[in-house]
N, CA and C of each residue as an Amber inpcrd file, in Angstrom:
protein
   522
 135.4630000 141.5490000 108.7060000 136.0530000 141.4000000 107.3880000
 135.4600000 140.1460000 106.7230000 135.3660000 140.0650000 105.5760000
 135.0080000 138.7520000 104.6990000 135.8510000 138.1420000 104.3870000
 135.6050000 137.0650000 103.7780000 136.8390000 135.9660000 103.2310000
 137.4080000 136.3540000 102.1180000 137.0360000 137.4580000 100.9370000
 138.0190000 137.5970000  99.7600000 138.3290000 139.0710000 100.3390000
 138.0230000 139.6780000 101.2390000 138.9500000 140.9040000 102.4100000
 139.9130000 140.1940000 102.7780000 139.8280000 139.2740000 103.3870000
 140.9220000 138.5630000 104.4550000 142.1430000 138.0610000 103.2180000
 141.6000000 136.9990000 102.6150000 142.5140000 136.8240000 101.1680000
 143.2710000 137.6730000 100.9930000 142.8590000 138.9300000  99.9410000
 143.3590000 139.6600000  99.6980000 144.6810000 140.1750000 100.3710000
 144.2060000 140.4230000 101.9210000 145.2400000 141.0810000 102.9530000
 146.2370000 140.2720000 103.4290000 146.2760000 138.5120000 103.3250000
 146.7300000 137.8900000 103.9650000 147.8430000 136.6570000 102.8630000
 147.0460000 136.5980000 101.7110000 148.1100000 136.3700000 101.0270000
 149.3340000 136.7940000 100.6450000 150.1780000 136.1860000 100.0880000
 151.8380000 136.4040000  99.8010000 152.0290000 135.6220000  99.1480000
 153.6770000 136.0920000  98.4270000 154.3790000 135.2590000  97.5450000
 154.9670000 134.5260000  97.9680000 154.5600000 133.3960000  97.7340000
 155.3380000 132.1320000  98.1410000 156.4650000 131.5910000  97.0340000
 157.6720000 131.4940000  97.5440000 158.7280000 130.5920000  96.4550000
 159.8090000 130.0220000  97.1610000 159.0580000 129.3290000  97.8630000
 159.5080000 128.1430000  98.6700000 158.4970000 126.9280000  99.0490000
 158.9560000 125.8520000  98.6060000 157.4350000 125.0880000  98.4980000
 157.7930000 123.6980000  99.0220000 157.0000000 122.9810000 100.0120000
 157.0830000 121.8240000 100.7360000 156.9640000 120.8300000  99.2810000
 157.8880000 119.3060000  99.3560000 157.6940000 118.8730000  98.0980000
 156.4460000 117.9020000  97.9590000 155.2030000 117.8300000  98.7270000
 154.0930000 117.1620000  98.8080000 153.1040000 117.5800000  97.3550000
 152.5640000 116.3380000  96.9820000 151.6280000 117.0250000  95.5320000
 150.2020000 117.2430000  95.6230000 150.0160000 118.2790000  94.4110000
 148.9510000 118.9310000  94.7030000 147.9470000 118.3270000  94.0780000
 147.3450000 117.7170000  95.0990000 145.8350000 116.9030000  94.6630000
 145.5880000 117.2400000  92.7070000 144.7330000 116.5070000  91.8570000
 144.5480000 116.6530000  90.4430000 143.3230000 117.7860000  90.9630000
 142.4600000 117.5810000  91.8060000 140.8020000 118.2870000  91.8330000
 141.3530000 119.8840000  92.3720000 142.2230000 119.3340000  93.0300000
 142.4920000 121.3720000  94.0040000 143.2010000 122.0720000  92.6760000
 144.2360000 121.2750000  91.9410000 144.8290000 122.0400000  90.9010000
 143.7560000 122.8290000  89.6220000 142.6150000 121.6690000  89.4880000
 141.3970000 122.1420000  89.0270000 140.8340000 122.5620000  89.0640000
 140.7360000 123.2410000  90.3790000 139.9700000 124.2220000  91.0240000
 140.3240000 125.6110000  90.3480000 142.0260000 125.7470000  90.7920000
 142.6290000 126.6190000  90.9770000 142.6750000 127.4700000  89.3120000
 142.8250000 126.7030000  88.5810000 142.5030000 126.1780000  87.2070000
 141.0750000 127.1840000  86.6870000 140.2550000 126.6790000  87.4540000
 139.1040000 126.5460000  86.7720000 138.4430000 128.4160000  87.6250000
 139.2340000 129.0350000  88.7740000 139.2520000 130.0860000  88.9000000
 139.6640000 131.2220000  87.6170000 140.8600000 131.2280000  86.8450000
 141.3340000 131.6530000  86.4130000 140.5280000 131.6320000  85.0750000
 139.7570000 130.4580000  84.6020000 139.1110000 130.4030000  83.5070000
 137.9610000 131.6030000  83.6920000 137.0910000 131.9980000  84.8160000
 136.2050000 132.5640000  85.1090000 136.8820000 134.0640000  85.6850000
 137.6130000 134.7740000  85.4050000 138.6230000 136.2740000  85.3080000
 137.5420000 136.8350000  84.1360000 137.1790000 137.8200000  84.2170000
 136.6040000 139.2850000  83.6890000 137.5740000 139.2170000  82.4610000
 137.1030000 139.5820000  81.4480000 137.8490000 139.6430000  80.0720000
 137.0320000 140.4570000  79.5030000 137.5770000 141.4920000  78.7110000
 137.1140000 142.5130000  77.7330000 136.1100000 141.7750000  76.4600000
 134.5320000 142.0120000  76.2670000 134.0640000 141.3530000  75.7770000
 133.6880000 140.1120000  76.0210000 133.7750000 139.7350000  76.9960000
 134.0160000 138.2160000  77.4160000 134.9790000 137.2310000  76.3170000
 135.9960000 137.6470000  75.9480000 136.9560000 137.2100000  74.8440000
 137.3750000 135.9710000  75.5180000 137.8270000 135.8700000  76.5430000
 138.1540000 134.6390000  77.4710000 139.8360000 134.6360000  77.1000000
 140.5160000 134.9380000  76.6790000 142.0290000 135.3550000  75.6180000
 142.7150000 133.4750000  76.7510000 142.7250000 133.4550000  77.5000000
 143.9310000 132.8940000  78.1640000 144.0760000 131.2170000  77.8710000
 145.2830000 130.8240000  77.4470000 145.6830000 129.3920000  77.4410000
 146.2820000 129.0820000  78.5040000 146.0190000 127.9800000  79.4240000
 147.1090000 127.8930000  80.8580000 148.0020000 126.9830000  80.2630000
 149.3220000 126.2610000  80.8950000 150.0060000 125.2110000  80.4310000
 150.5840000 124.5560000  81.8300000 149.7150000 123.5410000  82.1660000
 150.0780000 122.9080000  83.6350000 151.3790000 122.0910000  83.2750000
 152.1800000 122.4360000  84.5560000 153.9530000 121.3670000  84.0440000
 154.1870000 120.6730000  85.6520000 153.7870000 119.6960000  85.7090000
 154.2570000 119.4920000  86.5710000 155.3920000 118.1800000  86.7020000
 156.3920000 118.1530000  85.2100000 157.0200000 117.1340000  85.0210000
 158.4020000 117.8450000  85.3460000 158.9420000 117.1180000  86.1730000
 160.5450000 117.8070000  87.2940000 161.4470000 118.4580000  86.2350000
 161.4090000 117.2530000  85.1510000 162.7550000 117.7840000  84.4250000
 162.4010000 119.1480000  83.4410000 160.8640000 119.2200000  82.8380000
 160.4670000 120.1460000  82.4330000 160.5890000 121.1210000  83.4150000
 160.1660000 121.3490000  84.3530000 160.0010000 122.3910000  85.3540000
 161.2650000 122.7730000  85.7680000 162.5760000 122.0820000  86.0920000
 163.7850000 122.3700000  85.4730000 164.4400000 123.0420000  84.6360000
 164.2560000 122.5290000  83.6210000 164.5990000 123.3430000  82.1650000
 164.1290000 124.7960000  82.0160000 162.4930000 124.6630000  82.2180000
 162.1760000 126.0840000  82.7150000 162.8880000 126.9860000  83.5010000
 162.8450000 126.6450000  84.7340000 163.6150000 127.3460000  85.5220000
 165.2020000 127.4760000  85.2230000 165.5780000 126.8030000  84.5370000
 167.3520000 127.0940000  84.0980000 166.9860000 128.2620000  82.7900000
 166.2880000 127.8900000  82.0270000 165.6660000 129.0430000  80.7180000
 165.5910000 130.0930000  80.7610000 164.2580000 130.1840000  81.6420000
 163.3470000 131.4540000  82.1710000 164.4250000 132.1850000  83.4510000
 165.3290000 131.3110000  83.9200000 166.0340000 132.2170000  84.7320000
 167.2840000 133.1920000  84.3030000 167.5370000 133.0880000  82.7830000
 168.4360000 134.0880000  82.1240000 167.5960000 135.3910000  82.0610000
 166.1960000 135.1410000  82.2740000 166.1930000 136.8210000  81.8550000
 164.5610000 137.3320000  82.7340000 163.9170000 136.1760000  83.8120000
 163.1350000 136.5580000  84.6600000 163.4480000 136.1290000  86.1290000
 162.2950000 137.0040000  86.7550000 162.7340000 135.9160000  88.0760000
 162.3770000 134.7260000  88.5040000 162.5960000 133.5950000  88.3750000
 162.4330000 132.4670000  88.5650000 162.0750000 131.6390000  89.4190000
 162.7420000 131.9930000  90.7150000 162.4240000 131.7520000  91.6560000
 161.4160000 130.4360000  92.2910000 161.3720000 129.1770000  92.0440000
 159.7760000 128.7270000  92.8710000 159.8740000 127.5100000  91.7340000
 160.1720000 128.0040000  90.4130000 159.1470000 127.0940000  89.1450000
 160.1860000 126.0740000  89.2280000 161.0350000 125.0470000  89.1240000
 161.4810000 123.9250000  89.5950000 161.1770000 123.2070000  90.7490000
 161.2490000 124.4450000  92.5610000 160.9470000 123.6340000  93.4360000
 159.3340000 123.0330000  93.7360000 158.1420000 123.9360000  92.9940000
 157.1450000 123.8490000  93.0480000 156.8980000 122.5270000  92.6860000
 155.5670000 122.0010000  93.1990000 155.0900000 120.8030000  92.4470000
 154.2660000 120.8240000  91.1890000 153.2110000 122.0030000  91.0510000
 153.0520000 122.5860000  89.7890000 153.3180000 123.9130000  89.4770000
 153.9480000 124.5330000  88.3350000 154.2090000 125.4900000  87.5790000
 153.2500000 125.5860000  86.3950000 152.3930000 126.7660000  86.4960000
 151.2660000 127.1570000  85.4570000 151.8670000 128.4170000  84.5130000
 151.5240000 127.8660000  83.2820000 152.3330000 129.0470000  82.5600000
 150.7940000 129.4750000  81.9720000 150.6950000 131.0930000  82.2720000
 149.3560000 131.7520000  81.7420000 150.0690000 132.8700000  80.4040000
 149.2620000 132.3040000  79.4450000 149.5050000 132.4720000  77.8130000
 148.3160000 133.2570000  76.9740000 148.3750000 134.0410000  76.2250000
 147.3940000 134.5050000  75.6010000 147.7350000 134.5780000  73.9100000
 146.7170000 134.4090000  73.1550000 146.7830000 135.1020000  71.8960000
 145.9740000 136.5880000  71.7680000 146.9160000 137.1890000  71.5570000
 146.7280000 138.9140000  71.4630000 145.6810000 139.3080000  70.5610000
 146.0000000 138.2550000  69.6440000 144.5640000 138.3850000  68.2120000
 142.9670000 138.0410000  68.7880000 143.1250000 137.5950000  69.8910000
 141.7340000 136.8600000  70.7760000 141.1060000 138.0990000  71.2170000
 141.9560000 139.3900000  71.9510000 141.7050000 140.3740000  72.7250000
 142.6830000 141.5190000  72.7940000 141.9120000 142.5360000  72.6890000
 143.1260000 143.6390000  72.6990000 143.8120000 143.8690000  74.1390000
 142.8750000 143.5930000  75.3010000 143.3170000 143.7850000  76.0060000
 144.1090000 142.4960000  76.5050000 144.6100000 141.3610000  76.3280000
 145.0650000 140.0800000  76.3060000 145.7380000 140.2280000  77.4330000
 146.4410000 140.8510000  77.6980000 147.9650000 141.1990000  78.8320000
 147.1540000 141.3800000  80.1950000 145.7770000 141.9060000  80.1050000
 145.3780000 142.3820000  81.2880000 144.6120000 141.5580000  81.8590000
 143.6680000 141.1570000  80.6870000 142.9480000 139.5450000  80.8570000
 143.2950000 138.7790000  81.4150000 144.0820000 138.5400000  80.7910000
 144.8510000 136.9740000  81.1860000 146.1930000 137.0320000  82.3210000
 147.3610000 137.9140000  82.0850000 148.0880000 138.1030000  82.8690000
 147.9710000 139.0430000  84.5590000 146.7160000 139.5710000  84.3170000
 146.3470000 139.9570000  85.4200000 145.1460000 139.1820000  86.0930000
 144.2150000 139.7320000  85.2670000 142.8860000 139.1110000  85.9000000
 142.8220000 137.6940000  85.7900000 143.4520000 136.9670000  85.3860000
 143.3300000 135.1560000  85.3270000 144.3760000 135.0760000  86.3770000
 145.8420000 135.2520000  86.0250000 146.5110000 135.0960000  87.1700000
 146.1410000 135.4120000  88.9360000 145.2580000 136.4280000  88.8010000
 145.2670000 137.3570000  90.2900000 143.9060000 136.1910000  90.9600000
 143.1770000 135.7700000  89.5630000 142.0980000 134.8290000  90.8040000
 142.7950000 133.8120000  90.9430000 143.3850000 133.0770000  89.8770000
 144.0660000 131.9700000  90.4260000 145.0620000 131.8770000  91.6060000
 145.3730000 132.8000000  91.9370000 146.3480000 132.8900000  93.0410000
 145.4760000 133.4840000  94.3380000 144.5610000 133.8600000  94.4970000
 143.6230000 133.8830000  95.5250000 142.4640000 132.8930000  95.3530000
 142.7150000 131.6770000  94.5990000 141.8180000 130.6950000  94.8970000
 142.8180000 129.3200000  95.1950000 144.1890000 129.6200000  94.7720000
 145.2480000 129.0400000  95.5000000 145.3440000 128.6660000  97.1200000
 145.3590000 130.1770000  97.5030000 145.7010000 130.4900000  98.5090000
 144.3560000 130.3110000  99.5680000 143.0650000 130.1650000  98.7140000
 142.2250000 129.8790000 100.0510000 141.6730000 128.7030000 100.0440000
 142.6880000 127.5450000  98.9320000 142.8760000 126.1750000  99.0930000
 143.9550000 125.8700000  99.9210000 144.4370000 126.8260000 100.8240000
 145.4550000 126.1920000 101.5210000 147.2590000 126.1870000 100.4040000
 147.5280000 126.8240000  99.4920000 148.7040000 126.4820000  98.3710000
 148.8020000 128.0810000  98.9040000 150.4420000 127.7360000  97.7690000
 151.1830000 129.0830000  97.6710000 151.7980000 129.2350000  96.5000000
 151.8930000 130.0290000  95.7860000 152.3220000 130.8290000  94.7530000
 152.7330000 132.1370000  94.5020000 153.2040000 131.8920000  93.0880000
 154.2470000 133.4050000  92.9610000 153.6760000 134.3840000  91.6440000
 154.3100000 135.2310000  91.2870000 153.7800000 135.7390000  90.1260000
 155.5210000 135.9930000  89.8930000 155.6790000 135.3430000  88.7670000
 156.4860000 135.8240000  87.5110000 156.3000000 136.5150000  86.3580000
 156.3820000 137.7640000  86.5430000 155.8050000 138.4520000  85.3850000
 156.7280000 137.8290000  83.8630000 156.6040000 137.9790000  82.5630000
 157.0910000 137.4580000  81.5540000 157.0660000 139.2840000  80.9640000
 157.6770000 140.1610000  80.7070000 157.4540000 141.6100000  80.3640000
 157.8730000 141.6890000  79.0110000 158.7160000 140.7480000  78.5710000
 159.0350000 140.9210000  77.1500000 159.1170000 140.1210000  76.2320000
 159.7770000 139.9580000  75.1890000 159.6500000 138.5900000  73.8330000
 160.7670000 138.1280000  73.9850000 161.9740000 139.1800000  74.7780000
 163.1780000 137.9090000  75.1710000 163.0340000 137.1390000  76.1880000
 162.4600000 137.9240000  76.7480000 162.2400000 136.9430000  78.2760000
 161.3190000 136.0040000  77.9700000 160.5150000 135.7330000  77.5150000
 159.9210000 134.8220000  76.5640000 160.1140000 133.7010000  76.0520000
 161.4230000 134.2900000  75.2530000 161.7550000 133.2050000  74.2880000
 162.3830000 132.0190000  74.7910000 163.1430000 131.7270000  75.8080000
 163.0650000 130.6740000  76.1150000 162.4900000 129.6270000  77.0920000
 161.1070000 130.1310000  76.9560000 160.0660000 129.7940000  77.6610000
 159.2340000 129.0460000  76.8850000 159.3420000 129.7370000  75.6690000
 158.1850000 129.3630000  74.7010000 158.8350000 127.9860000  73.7550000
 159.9640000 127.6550000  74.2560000 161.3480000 126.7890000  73.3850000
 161.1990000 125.7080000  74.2460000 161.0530000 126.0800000  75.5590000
 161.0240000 124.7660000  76.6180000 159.1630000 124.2610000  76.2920000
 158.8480000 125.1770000  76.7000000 156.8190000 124.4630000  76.4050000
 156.1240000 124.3200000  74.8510000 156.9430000 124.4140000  73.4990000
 156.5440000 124.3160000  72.6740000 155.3200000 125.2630000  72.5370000
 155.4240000 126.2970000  72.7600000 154.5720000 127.8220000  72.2450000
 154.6680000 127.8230000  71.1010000 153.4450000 128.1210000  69.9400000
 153.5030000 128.5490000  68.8040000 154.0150000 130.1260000  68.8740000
 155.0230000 130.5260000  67.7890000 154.8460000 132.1190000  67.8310000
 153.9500000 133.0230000  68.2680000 152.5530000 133.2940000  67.6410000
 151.6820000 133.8530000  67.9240000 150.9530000 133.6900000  69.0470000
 151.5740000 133.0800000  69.9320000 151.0870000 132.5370000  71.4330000
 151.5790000 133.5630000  72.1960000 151.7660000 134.4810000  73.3720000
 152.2060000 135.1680000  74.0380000 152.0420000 134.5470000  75.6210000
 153.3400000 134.3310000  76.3790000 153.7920000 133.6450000  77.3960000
 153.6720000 135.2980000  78.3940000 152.5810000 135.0590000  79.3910000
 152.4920000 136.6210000  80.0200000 152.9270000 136.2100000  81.6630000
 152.9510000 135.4350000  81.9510000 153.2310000 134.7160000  83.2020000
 153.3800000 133.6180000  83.9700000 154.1630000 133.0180000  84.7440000
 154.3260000 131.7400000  85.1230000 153.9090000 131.9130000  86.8640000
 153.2220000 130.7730000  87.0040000 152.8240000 130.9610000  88.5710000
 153.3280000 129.3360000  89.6720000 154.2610000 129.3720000  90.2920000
 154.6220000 127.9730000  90.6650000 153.6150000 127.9370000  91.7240000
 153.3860000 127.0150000  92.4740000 152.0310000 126.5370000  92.7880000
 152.5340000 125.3160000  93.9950000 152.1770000 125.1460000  95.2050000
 152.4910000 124.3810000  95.9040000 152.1290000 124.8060000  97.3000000
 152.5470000 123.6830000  98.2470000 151.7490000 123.9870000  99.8870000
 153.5050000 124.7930000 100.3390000 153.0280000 126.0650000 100.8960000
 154.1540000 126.4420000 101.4020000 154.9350000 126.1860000 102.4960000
 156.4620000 126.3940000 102.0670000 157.9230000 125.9840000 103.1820000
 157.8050000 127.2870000 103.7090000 157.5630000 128.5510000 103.6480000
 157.6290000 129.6680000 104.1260000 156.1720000 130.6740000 104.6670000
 156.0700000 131.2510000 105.7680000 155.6160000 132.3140000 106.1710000
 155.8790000 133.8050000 106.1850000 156.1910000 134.4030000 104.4550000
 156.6090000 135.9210000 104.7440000 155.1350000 136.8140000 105.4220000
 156.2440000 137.9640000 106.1050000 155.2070000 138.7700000 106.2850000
 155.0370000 139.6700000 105.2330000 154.3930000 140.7960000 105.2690000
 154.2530000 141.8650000 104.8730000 153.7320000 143.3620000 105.3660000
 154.4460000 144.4580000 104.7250000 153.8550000 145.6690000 105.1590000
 152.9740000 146.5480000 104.3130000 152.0520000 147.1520000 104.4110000
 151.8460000 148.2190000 103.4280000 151.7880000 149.5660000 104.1100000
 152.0170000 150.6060000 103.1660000 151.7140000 151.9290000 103.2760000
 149.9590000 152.3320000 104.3920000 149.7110000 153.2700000 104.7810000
 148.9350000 153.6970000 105.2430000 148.2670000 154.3230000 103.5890000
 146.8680000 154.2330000 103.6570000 146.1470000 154.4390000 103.1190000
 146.3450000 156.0210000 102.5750000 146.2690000 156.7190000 103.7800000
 146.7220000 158.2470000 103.7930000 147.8220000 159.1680000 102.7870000
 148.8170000 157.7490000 102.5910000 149.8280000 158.0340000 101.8040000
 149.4920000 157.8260000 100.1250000 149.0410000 156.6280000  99.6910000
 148.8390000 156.3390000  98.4260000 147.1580000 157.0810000  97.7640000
 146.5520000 157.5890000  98.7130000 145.0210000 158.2260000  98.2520000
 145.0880000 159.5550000  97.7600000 144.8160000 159.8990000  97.0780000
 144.3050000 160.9280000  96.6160000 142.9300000 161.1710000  96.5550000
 142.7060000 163.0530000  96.4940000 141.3600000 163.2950000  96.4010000
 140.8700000 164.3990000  95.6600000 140.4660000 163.9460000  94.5370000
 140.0670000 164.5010000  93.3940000 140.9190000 165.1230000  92.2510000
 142.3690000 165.4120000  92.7870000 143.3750000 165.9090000  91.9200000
 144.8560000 164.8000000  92.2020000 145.7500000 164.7750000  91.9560000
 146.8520000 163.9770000  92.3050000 147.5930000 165.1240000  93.4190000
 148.0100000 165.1800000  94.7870000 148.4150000 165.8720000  95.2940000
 147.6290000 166.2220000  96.5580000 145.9810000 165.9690000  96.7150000
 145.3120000 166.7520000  97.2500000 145.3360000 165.1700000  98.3870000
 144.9260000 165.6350000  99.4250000 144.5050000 164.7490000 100.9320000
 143.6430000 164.8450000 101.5880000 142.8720000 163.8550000 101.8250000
 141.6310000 164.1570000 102.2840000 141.8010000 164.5970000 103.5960000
């Protein structure tokens, strides 16, 4: 197996986080993964918003926990909020909330950190997200990722391959 095989298979959500801080250069790293995510056109759509100030990261998490899951973004040492303007890219949501988030969290994780994915799915869940970090309107808040060396070891299971594949029609098995 290779190292972004192994990644892939071996990472998890972490939202439990030792309170030690995360170097400025590794956060930059992690950072600077997410800047380099596949974007439609090469549009680049994504704004990050690094918080790693307690009482902010607080507030967040008291905010963002009326109407997402929260989980992580207070105890973390940094909380990254990944943001797009929609007018940048049509595909903005996928850009940025997928493909920026998904490297940053496998370049997290093979710095040794742990993180979560908070999806952001709507404009309420949003809104008081965008009240705590000073978001312009036209800014779109697509995900928050808390960020830290992990307190926890989950495992995980997946399906057998056999089950989720299809072959050539929906229904058919190889």
């Amino acid at each position: 197996m290779n190292e972004i095989l192994d990644a892939i298979k071996s990472r998890r959500t972490i939202r439990r986080f030792r309170g030690d801080p995360v170097p400025e250069e590794t956060v930059r790293a992690v950072l600077d993964a997410g800047r380099w995510a596949q974007s439609f056109n090469n549009a680049q759509p994504w704004k990050f918003i690094l918080i790693r100030d307690r009482e902010t990261k607080k507030r967040l998490s008291d905010e963002a926990g009326k109407s997402v899951y929260y989980k992580g973004i207070a105890e973390a040492p940094v909380t990254i909020a990944i943001c797009t303007d929609p007018e940048e890219d049509p595909h903005h949501w996928i850009e940025a909330g997928c493909n920026a988030h998904q490297n940053m969290a496998l370049a997290a994780y093979s710095l040794g950190l742990g993180s979560s994915w908070i999806a952001v799915l709507d404009t309420d869940s949003e809104q008081p997200i965008k009240k705590v970090l000073g978001i312009p309107k036209n800014v779109r808040v697509l995900s928050l990722m808390p960020l830290g060396y992990p307190d926890e070891n989950p495992t995980a299971k997946r399906k057998p391959l056999e089950e989720i594949v299809h072959y050539e029609k929906y229904g058919q098995k190889g």
